[in-house]
C-alpha positions in Angstrom: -7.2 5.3 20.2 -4.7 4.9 17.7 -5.5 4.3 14.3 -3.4 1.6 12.0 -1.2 2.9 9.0 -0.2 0.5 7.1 2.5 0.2 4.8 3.1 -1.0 0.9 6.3 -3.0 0.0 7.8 -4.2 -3.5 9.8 -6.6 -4.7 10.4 -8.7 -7.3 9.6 -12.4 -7.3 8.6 -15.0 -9.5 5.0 -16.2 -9.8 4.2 -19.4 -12.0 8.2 -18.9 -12.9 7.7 -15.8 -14.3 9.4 -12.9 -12.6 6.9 -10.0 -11.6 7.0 -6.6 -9.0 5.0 -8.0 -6.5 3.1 -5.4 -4.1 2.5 -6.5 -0.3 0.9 -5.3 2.4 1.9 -6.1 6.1 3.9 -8.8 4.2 1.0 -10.1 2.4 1.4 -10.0 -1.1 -1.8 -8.2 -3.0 -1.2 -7.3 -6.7 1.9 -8.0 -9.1 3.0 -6.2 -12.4 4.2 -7.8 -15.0 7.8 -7.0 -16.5 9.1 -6.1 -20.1 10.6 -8.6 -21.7 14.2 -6.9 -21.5 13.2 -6.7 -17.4 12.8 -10.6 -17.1 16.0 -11.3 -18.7 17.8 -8.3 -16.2 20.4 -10.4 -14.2 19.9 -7.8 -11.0 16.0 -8.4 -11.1 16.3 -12.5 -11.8 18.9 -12.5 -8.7 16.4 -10.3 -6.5 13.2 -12.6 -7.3 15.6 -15.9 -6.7 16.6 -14.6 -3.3 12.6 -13.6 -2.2 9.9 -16.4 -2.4 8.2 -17.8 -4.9 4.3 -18.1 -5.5 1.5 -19.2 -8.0 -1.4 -17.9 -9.2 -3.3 -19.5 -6.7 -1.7 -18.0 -3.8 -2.3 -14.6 -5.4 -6.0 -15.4 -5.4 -5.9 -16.9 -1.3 -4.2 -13.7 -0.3 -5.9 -11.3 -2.3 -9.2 -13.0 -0.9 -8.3 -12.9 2.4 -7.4 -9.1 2.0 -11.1 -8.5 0.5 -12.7 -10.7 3.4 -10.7 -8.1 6.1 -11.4 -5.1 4.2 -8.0 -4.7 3.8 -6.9 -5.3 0.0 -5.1 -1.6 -1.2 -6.7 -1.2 -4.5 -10.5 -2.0 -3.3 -10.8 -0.4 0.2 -9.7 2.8 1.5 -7.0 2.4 4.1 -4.8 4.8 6.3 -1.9 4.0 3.9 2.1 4.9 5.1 3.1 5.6 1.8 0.7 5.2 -0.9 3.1 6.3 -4.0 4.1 3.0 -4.0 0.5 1.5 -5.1 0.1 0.0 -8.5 -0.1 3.0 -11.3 -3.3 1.0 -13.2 -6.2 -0.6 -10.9 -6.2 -4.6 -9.8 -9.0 -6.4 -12.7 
């Protein structure tokens, strides 16, 4: 039986119209960091989070509950991780 690996993506986006580094999971977004203020004005980011989609605070909380009800949110459960480098440095509040 095979087991599943899973695997952690980044990007940045903007949440509320802020622009963050959103973490995913399968696609489904888990945990953002905020950016310094010189980052949020950095034309390269602010073109990178136009192109991706946008999301509120609320979504944040639907997928990150979703992810707790599976037993699948990155920060809370221990999962067969691809590459788990790419995880948040300080823990999900």
């Amino acid at each position: 039986m095979a087991l599943l690996r899973y695997t952690i993506t980044r990007k940045h986006v903007f949440v509320d119209n802020e622009p963050v580094l959103m973490y995913y999971i399968e696609n489904i977004p888990f945990a953002f960091d905020l950016l310094e203020e010189d980052e949020k004005h950095d034309k390269w980011i602010l073109a990178e989070a136009a192109l991706n989609q946008e999301y509120t605070m609320e979504d944040i909380f639907r997928y990150s509950d979703y992810l707790i009800a599976e037993e699948c949110h990155p920060v809370l459960f221990e999962l067969d991780l691809v590459n788990p480098e790419v995880l948040p440095d300080e823990p999900v509040s």
